[in-house]
C-alpha positions in Angstrom: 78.0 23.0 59.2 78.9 22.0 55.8 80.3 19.1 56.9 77.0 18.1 58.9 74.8 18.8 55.9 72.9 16.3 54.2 73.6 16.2 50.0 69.5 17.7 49.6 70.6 20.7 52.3 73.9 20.8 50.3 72.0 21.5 47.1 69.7 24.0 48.4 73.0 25.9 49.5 73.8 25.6 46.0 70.5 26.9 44.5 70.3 29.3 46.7 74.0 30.8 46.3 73.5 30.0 42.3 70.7 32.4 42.2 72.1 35.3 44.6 75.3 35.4 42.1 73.0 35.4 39.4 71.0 38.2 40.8 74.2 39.8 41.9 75.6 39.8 38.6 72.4 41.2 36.8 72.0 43.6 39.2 75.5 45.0 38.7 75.2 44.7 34.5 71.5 46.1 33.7 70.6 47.6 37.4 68.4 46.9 39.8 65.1 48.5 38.6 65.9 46.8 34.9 66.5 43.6 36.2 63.4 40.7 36.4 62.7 37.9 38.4 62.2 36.1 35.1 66.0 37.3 34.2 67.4 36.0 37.5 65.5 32.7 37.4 66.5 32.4 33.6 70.3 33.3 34.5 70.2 30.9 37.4 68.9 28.1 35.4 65.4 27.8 37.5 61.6 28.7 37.1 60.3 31.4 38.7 58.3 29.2 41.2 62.1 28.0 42.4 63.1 31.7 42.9 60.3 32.4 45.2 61.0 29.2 47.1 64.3 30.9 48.1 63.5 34.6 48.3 60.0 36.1 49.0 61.7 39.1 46.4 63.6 40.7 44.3 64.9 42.9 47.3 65.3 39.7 49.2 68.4 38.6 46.9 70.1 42.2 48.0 69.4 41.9 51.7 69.2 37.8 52.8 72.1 36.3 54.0 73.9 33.4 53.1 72.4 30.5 55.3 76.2 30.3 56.7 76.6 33.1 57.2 75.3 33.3 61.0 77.0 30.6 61.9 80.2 32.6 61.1 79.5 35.4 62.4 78.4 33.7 65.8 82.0 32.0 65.9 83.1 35.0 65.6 81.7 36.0 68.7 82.0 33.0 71.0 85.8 33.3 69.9 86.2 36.1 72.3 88.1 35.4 75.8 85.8 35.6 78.0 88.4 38.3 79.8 88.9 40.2 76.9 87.5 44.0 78.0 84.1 44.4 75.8 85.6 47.3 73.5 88.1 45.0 72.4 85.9 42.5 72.0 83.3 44.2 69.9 86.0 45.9 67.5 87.2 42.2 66.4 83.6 40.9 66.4 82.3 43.8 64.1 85.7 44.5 61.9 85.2 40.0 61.2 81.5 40.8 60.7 82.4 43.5 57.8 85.6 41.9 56.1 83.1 38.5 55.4 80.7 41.2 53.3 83.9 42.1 51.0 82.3 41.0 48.0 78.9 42.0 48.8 78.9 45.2 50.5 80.1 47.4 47.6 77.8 46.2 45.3 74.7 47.1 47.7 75.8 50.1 48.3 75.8 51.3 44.7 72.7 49.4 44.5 70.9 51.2 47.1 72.4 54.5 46.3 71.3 53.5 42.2 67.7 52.2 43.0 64.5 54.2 44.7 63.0 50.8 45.7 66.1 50.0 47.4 66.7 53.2 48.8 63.2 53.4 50.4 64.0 49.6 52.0 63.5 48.6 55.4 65.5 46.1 55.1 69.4 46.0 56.0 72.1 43.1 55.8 73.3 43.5 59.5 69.8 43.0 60.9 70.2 39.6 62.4 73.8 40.0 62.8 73.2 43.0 65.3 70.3 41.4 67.0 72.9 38.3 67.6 75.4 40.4 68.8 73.0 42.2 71.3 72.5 38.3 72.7 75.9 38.2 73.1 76.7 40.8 75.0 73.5 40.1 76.8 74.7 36.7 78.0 78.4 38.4 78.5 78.1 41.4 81.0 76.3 40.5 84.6 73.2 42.7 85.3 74.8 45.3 87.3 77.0 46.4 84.1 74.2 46.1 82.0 74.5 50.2 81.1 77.9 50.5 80.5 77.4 46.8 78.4 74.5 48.4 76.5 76.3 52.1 75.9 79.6 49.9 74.6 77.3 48.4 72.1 75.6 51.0 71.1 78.9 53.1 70.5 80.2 50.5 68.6 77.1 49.8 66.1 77.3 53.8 66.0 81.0 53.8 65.0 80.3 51.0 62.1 77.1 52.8 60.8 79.3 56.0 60.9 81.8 54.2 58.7 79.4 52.9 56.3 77.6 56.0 55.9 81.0 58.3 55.4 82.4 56.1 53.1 82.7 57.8 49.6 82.0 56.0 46.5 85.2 56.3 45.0 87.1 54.8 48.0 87.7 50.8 47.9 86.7 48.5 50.6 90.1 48.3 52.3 89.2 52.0 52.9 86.2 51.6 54.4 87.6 49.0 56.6 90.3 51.7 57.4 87.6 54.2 58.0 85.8 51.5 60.4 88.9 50.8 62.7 88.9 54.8 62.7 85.5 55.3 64.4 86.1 52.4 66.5 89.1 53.6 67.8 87.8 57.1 68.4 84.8 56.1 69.3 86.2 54.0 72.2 86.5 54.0 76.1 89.8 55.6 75.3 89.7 57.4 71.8 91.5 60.3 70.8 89.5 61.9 68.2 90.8 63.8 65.0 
């Protein structure tokens, strides 16, 4: 995609990315609930109009993804051997999915466990990602598996939210990424758990 993209989409990238690492980087120094929109814009070197052409708010700098982002995590998916047993198939897709949030997944995390407004949020990174993935293994499976196809999924999405949400705060990302191939593993068609 970068490739493809024209030098004004190229400089949008750059806005856009310029003001998430700004954000990012506040966030991390003063906290969430300290941090402005007039800080971020300032930091980022734009007006506050700019910001709001990129995110709709404040939360929105946490929780959007990069623009190519999907397009990673989709080749990702159509990667998989069409052969390859779903299980299989899912573990790489969603272990992929979490090692490209490396530099970003901590710092939510201590964001959302630091910040009410964050904590109350809707909002999650994943959501597109999982509604992609549910395509996929939509267009995958025929009909007549669609249940075991469905219960594979939602084992899997289980496994990873299980992961994320036993994942002490003094542990580093390689452990949680240890901790995910756990509940993957035991959460599969042939698991062993304990």
């Amino acid at each position: 995609m970068a490739g493809t993209m024209n030098l004004r989409e190229r400089k949008k990238l750059a806005t856009w990315r310029a003001i998430r690492s700004a954000a990012l980087r506040l966030f991390d120094e003063e906290g969430y609930e300290a941090t402005t929109v007039e800080q971020i814009a300032a930091a980022s070197n734009v007006s506050r109009a700019t910001f709001f052409n990129y995110f709709a708010s404040k939360e929105a700098v946490v929780f959007d993804q990069d623009p190519e982002e999907r397009r990673d995590w989709q080749a990702l998916m159509s990667e998989r051997p069409a052969d390859e047993p779903l299980w299989d198939s899912l573990t790489a897709i969603l272990t992929g999915f979490c090692e490209s949030l490396r530099e970003r997944m901590p710092l939510q995390r201590v964001l959302k466990a630091q910040s009410p407004t964050l904590a109350q949020s809707g909002q999650s990174f994943g959501e597109q990602f999982f509604t992609d993935l549910r395509n996929w293994v939509a267009g995958r499976n025929s009909q007549s598996d669609d249940l075991t196809a469905t219960l594979r999924l939602n084992l899997a999405v289980a496994a990873t939210l299980t992961a994320y949400q036993t994942w002490p705060a003094d542990e580093s990302f390689d452990d949680f990424l240890r901790r995910l191939e756990r509940c993957l593993r035991d959460a599969g068609p042939s698991g062993h758990p304990g």
